[in-house]
C-alpha positions in Angstrom: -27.9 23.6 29.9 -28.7 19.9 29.7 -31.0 20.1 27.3 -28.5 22.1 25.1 -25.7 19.1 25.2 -28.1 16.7 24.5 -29.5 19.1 21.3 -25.9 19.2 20.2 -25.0 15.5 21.0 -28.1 14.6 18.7 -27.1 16.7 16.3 -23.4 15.5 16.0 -25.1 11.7 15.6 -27.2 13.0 13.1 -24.6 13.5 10.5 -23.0 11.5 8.2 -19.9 9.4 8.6 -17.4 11.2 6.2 -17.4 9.3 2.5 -14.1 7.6 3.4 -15.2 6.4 6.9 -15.1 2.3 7.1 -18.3 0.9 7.3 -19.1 -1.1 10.6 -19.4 -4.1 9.3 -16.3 -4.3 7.6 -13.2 -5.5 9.5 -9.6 -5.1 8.5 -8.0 -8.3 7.0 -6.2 -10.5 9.3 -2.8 -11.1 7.7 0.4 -13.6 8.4 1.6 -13.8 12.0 -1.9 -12.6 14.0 -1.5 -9.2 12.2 -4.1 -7.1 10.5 -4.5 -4.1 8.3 -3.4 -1.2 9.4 -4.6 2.4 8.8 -1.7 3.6 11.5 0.7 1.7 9.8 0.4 3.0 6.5 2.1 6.5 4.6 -1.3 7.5 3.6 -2.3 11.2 5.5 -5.6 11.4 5.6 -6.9 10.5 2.5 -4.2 10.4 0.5 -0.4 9.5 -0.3 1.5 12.6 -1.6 4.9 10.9 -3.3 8.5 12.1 -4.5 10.6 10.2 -6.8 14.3 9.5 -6.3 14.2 6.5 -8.4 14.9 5.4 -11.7 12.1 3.0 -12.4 9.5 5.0 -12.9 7.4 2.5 -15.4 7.6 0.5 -11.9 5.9 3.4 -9.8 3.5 4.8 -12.6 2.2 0.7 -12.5 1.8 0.7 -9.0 0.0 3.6 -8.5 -2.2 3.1 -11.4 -3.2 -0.6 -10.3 -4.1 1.0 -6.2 -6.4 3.6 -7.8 -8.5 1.3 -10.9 -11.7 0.5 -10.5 -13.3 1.1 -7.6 -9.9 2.0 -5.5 -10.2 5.6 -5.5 -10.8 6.4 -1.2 -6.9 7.3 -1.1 -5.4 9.5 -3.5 -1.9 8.9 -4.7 -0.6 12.1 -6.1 2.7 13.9 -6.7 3.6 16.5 -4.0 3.7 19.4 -4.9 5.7 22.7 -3.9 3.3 23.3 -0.8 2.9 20.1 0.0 4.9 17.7 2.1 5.7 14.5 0.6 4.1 11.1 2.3 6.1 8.9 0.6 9.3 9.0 -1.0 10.4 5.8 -4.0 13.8 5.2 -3.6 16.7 2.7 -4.9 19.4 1.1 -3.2 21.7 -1.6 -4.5 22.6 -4.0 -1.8 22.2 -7.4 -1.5 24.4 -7.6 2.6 22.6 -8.7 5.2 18.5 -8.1 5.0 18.7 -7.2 1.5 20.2 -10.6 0.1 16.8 -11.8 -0.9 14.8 -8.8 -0.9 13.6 -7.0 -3.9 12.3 -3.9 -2.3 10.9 -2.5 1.0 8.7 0.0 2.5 10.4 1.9 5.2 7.9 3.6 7.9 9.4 6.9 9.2 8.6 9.5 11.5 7.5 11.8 8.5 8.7 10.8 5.2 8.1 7.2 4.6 10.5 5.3 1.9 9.7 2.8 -0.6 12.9 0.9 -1.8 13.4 -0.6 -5.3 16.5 -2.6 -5.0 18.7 -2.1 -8.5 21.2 -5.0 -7.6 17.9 -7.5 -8.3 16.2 -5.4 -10.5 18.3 -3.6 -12.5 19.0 -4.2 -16.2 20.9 -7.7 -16.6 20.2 -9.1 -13.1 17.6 -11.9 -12.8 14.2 -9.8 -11.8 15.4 -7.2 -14.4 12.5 -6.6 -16.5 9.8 -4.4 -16.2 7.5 -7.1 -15.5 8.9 -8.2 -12.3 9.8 -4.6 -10.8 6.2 -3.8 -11.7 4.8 -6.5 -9.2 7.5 -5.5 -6.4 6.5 -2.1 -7.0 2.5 -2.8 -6.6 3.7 -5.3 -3.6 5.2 -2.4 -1.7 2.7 0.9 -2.0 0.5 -2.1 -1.0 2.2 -2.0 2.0 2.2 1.7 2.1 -1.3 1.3 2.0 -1.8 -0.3 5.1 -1.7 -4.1 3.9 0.7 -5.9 5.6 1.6 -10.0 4.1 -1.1 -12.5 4.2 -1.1 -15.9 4.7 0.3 -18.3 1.9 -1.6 -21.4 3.1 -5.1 -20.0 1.2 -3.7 -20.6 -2.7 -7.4 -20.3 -3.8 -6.6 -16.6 -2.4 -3.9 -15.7 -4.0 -2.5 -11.6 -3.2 0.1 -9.3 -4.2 0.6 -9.0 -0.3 1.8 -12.3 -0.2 5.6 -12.6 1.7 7.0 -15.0 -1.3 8.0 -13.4 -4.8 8.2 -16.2 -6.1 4.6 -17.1 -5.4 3.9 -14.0 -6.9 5.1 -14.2 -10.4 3.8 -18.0 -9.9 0.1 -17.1 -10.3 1.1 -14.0 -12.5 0.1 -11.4 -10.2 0.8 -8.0 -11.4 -1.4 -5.7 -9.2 -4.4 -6.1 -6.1 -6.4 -9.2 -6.9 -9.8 -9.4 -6.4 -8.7 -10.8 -2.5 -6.9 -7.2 -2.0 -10.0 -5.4 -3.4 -11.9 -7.0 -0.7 -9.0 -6.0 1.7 -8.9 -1.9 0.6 -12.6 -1.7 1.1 -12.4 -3.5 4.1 -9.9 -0.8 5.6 -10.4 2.2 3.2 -14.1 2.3 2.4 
């Protein structure tokens, strides 16, 4: 009987991590406030973000998505959901600018279940300020970021720059429409 455990404890250590697995080595990024990546605190299931779309700026979703799954980000699948699926995340607009949402340009929302991802139309709609493709694609990237896991990172490193940082305004600063190189280390560091 002893012999049989340890046979099948050897052979469980034998295999493989699965292809998504974090290597050892790699720990998540530390982040503003003591915080670090987060696979728990992300939308993704599994290996993958299944999405539904209740908003209106899709050139600002289709962005996002694309710039989380170039290169060499392909460990988590963002996809549609589909009619037997059950949607991770859902983008959504609001247009409020009361209390939290004076200064904010969009949010994601963890849920028990369906996750949201806010585009807010009273900063980014047509006419307003940030209304411009341009700037609701970089909100957009800067929040399935944080659907991804990524939560802000420090300001103080400017040689560092990231779409994760807190400050928009930072952000369209250095021009940054999707992960920088600095996120790319982050998403391997947590995702593989």
């Amino acid at each position: 009987m002893a012999l049989a455990a340890s046979s099948a404890a050897a052979v469980l250590l034998a295999l493989p991590p699965p292809a998504h697995a974090r290597p050892a080595s790699a720990a998540p990024h530390k982040c503003e406030g003591g915080e670090s990546d987060s696979r728990g605190h992300s939308s993704v299931d599994g290996t993958e973000i299944a999405w539904d779309d209740e908003s209106k700026f899709d050139d600002a979703r289709k962005h996002a998505i694309k710039v989380w799954t170039a290169g060499t980000l392909k460990q988590v699948k963002i996809k549609p959901d589909g009619a037997t699926t059950y949607a991770d995340l859902e983008w959504r607009d609001t247009s409020n600018v009361a209390g939290q949402w004076a200064n904010t340009y969009g949010k994601w929302d963890p849920n028990t279940g369906t996750d949201y991802l806010w585009l807010n139309r009273a900063h980014l709609d047509a006419g307003k300020p940030l209304g411009n493709n341009e700037h609701r694609r970089r909100v957009a990237a800067h929040e399935l970021g944080h659907a991804l896991g990524f939560c802000h990172k420090d300001y103080g490193y400017g040689q560092y720059p990231s779409v994760m940082w807190a400050d928009y305004g930072l952000i369209e600063g250095k021009d940054i429409n999707g992960p920088t190189s600095n996120d790319v280390k982050a998403y391997h560091a947590l995702w593989g």
